[in-house]
N, C-alpha and C positions, 0 to 999 in steps of 0.2 A: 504494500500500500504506500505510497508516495504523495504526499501533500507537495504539491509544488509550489516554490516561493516564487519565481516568473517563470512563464512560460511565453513564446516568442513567436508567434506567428508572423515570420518577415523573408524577405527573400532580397539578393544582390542585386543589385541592376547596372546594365551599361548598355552603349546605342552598340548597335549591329553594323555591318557595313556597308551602306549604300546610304544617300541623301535624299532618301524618299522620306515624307513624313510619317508613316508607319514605322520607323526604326527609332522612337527614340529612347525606349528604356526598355529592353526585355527583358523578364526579372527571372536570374536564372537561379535556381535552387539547389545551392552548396552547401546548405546548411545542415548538419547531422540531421539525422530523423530522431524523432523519439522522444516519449516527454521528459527522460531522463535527461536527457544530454539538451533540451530546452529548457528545462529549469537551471541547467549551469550554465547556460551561456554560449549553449550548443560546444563546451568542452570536455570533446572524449578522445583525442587522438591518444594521450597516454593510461586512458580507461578502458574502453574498448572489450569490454568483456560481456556484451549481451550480440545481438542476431541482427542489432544496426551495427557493429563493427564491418559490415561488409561496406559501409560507406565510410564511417570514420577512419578505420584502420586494418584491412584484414585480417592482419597478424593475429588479432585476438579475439576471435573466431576458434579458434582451437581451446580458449576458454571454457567452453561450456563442457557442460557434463549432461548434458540429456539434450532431447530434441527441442527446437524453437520456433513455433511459429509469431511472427510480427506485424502488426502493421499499423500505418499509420493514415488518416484521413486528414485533410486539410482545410482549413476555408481561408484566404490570404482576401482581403480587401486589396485592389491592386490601382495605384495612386499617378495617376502621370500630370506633371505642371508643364502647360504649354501656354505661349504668347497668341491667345486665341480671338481678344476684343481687335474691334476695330480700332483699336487707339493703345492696343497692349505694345506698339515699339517704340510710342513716346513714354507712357507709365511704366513697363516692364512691371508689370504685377499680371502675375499667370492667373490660369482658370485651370482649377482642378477636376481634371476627367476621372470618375474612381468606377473600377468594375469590381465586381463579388465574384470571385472562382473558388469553389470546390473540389475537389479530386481527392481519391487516394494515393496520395504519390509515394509511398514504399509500404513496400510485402515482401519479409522475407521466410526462406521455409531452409532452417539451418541444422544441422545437425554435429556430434562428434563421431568419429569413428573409431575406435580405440582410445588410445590414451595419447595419442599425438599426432593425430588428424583431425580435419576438422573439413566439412563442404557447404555451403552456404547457394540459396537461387536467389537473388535479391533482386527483382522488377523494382526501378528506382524512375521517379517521372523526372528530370532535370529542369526540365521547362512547362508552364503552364499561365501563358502573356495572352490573356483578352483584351481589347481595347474596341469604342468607339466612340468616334472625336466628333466634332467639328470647327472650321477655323474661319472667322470671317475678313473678308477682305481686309489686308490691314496697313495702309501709307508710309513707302520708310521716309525718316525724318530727315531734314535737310542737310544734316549733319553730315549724311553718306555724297558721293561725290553725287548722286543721283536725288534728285527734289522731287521728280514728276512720276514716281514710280511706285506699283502697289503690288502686292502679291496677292493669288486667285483667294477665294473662298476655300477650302476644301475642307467635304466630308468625305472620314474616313473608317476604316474599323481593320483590325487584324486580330489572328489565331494564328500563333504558335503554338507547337508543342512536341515536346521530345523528351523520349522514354528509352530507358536502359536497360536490356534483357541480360543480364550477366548470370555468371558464375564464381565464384569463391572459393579455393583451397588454401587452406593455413596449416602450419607444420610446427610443430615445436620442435627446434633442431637439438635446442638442451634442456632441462630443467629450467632454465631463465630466459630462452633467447627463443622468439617465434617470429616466422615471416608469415605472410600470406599473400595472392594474387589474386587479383579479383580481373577476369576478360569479360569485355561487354559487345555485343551487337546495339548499335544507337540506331532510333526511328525518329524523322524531325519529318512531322506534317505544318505547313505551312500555308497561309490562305491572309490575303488581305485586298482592298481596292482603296483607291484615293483616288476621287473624283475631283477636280479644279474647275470651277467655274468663273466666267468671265467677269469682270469688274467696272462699273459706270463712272467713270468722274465727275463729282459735280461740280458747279462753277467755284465754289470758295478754295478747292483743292488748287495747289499741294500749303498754303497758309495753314487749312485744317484740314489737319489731317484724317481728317473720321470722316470729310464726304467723298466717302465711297458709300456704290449700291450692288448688291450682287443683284448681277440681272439670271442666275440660273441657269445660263447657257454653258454647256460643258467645254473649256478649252482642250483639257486633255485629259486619262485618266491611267492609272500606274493598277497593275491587277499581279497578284503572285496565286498560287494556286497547284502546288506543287509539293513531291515531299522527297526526302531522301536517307539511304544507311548507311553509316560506317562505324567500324571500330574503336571500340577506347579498351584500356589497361592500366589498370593501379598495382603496385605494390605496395607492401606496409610490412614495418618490423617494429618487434617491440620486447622489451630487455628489462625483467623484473633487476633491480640491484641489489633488493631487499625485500623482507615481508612488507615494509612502506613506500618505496620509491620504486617509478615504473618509470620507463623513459617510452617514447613513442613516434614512431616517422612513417607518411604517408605521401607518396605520389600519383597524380592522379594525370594521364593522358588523356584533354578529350577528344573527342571525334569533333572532325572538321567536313562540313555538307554542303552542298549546291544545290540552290534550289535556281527555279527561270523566272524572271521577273518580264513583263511584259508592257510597255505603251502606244496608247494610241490616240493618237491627235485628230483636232477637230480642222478640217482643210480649209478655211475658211477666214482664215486667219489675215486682217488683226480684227478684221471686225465681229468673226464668229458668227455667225450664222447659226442657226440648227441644223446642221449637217451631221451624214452619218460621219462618225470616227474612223480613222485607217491607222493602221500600226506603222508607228514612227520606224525610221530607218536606221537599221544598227540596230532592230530588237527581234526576239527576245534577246535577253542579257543574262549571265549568271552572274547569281549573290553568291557569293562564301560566307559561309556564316560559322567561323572557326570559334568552336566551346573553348575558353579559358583552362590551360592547364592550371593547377594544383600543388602545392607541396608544403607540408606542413611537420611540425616538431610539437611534440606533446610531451610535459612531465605533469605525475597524478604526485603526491604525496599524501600519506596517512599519519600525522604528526600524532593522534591517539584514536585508539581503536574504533568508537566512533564519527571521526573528523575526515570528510576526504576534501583535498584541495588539489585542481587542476587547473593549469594552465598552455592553452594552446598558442604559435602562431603561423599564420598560414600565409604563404607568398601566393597568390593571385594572376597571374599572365594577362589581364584586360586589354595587353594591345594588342595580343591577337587578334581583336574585333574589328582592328585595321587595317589587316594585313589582306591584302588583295582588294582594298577599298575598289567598286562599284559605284560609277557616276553613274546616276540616273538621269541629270539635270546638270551639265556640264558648260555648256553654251559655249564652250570651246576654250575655255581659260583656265579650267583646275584639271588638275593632274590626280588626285587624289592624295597624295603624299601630303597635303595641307590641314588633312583628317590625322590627330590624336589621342590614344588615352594611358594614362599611367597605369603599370604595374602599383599593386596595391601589395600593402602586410597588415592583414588585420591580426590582433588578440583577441583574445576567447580567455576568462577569467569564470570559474566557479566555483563551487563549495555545496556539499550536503551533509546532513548532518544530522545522526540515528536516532532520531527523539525516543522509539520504545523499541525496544529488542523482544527476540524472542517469535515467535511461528508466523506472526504480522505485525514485521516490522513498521515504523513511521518514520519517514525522512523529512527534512524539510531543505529547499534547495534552493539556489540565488546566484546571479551571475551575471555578468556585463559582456559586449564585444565591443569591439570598435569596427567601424567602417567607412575609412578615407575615402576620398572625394576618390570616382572614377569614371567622371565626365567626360565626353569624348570635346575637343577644344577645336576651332578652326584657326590656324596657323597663318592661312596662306593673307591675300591682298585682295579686299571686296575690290571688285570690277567697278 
C-alpha cells in the first residue's frame, strides 16, 4: 500500500523538425512509469527493482523473485502556448490550447527465471500529442524590416503517437553486478492538417495592426497522414556496493522515423480565388522525426532501514529534433541549419519512507525534477 506524497502526471516537450505549425511541442514520455517512481520524482535508475525497471533501468529486472504483471493508465492535460490573437506579435501574450489524453501507456508482463535471469514484454507508449489550434491573422510589427505584412489564419489539429513493442533480459553477472537489455520495435502513427487562409487588409493597417479580416479563403494547406517502424535498444547496469548503496546506468537509443508531409496551394494566387488546391512542387516531403537519445546515472541510498533516498541525472539529446530539419515554408532563404535546440541534464530527486511495516506496509513518498528550457531557437536573419 503506498500513500503517495506527489505524484506527476507530466510529460517532456520539444518542437519536431519541420516549420509547419503543427510541430510545436510534442510531448514525448521519458518519464518512469509507475506510481512509485512518480511519487519520487520519477527517481529509479538506481532503484529499479519492480516490472517498470524495463524503462528505468533493465539491469534490475533480475530483481524480482516471482512473476509481475504492471500497468499503468494515464490522463496528461496537454498545454501548448501559441501567439494566436490578432494582435499576439505586438503583446506576445499566448493563448493557451489545452487537450485531455488518456491512454495506457505501459504494460509490462515480467518474470524471473532462476536465480539470475530475468525476461521482461514491456509495451511502452513514448508518444501521445493531440492538438487542435486555431490562429488568427496576425500583423508583424514594424519593427521587422517588413511593415505591410501579415500571416494566414490557420486552423489546425495533429495526432501523434508512438508505441514500443520490446523485450527485456537482465543477468546478474555477480552477486552485486546486473546488466540488462531491453530491444524494441517502434510504431509512430502520424496524422495532422493546417489549413491557411487568406487575409483582408483594412484601411488603418499596417498603423494597427489588428485590421486584418480572415476572408476564409484557403491559400494553402500542409496535411501528414502517414506512419512508420524502426528500432530502438537500451542497456542498463547496476552495482549493489552494499546492503544501502546501489549505483545505476541507463542508455537508451531511440528510433528515428519518416513520415510524408504533403502541400497544396491555392493557384490563384495573390488574390485567391476559391479555387481547387494543386500540390505545390517539391512535394510530398519527408519529416524525420528523430526520438531523443537517453542516458542517465542513478545512486538509491538507505541511510536507515526505513529511509530510501534516490537521486537520478539524465543527459537528454533534444537536438536531434534538428537534425535533418525539413522546410516546409522556405521561400528560398533558410537552409535549415538556422533551426536549434539544446541538449538538456535534468535531476530527479526522491525519498520514501516506511510509515508501518509488516504484511501492509505504508510509505509515504516526495520528490522534485528539474526540466531546463528545451526550446527549439531560430538563429538565422528574418528576410
Amino acid at each position: 500500500l503506498g500513500a503517495i506524497g506527489a505524484v506527476l502526471a507530466v510529460a517532456s516537450s520539444a518542437v519536431a523538425q519541420a516549420n509547419d505549425e503543427v510541430f510545436p511541442r510534442l510531448k514525448w514520455n521519458f518519464w518512469t512509469p509507475g506510481a512509485r517512481a512518480s511519487g519520487m520524482g520519477t527517481t529509479f535508475i538506481g532503484i529499479a527493482d519492480d516490472a517498470t525497471a524495463t524503462v528505468a533501468n533493465p539491469a534490475g529486472l533480475v530483481r524480482l523473485t516471482r512473476p509481475q504483471v504492471y500497468f499503468e493508465y494515464k490522463n496528461v492535460n496537454l498545454e501548448v502556448n501559441r501567439l494566436a490573437d490578432v494582435d499576439a506579435f505586438v503583446t506576445l501574450d499566448p493563448t493557451s490550447f489545452s487537450t485531455n489524453v488518456s491512454s495506457l501507456s505501459f504494460l509490462s508482463a515480467s518474470m524471473p527465471i532462476g536465480e539470475r535471469l530475468a525476461v521482461g514484454f514491456p509495451p511502452h507508449q513514448f508518444l501521445n500529442y493531440q492538438e487542435t489550434f486555431s490562429l488568427a491573422p496576425r500583423g508583424v510589427p514594424a519593427t521587422f524590416s517588413r511593415s505591410d505584412f501579415a500571416l494566414f489564419a490557420v486552423d489546425g489539429e495533429a495526432d501523434f503517437r508512438g508505441v514500443t513493442w520490446a523485450g527485456t533480459v537482465s543477468l546478474a553477472v555477480t552477486d552485486r553486478f546486473d546488466v540488462g537489455f531491453t530491444f524494441g520495435m517502434n510504431q509512430l502513427s502520424a496524422e495532422s492538417l493546417a489549413q491557411r487562409t487568406n487575409v483582408a487588409f483594412g484601411g488603418a493597417f499596417p498603423s494597427d495592426p489588428t485590421a486584418l479580416t480572415d476572408t476564409g479563403i484557403i491559400a494553402n494547406e500542409t496535411s501528414i497522414d502517414d506512419s512508420d517502424s524502426a528500432p530502438s535498444f537500451g542497456f542498463g547496469a547496476l552495482y549493489r556496493a552494499s546492503e544501502t548503496l546501489s549505483v545505476g546506468f541507463n542508455f537508451v537509443k531511440g528510433p528515428r522515423f519518416t513520415v510524408s508531409e504533403t502541400q497544396h496551394l491555392n493557384p490563384g494566387f495573390p488574390d485567391f480565388n476559391s479555387l481547387p488546391l494543386i500540390e505545390a512542387v517539391g512535394f510530398p516531403k519527408d519529416v524525420a522525426i528523430n526520438v531523443p537519445n537517453r542516458i542517465g546515472v542513478g545512486v538509491a541510498y538507505r541511510p536507515v532501514p526505513r529511509l530510501l533516498v534516490g537521486i537520478d541525472a539524465v543527459r537528454i539529446g533534444y537536438s536531434s529534433l534538428v537534425e535533418d530539419f525539413t522546410l516546409i515554408f522556405d521561400f528560398g532563404v533558410l537552409t535549415g541549419d538556422e533551426y536549434t535546440i539544446d541538449d538538456v541534464t535534468e535531476v530527479h530527486v526522491g525519498a520514501e519512507y516506511n510509515v508501518i511495516t509488516g504484511s501492509s506496509p505504508v510509505f509515504i513518498r516526495a520528490g522534485f525534477f528539474t526540466n531546463p528550457n528545451h526550446s527549439v531557437r531560430f538563429n538565422g536573419t528574418a528576410p
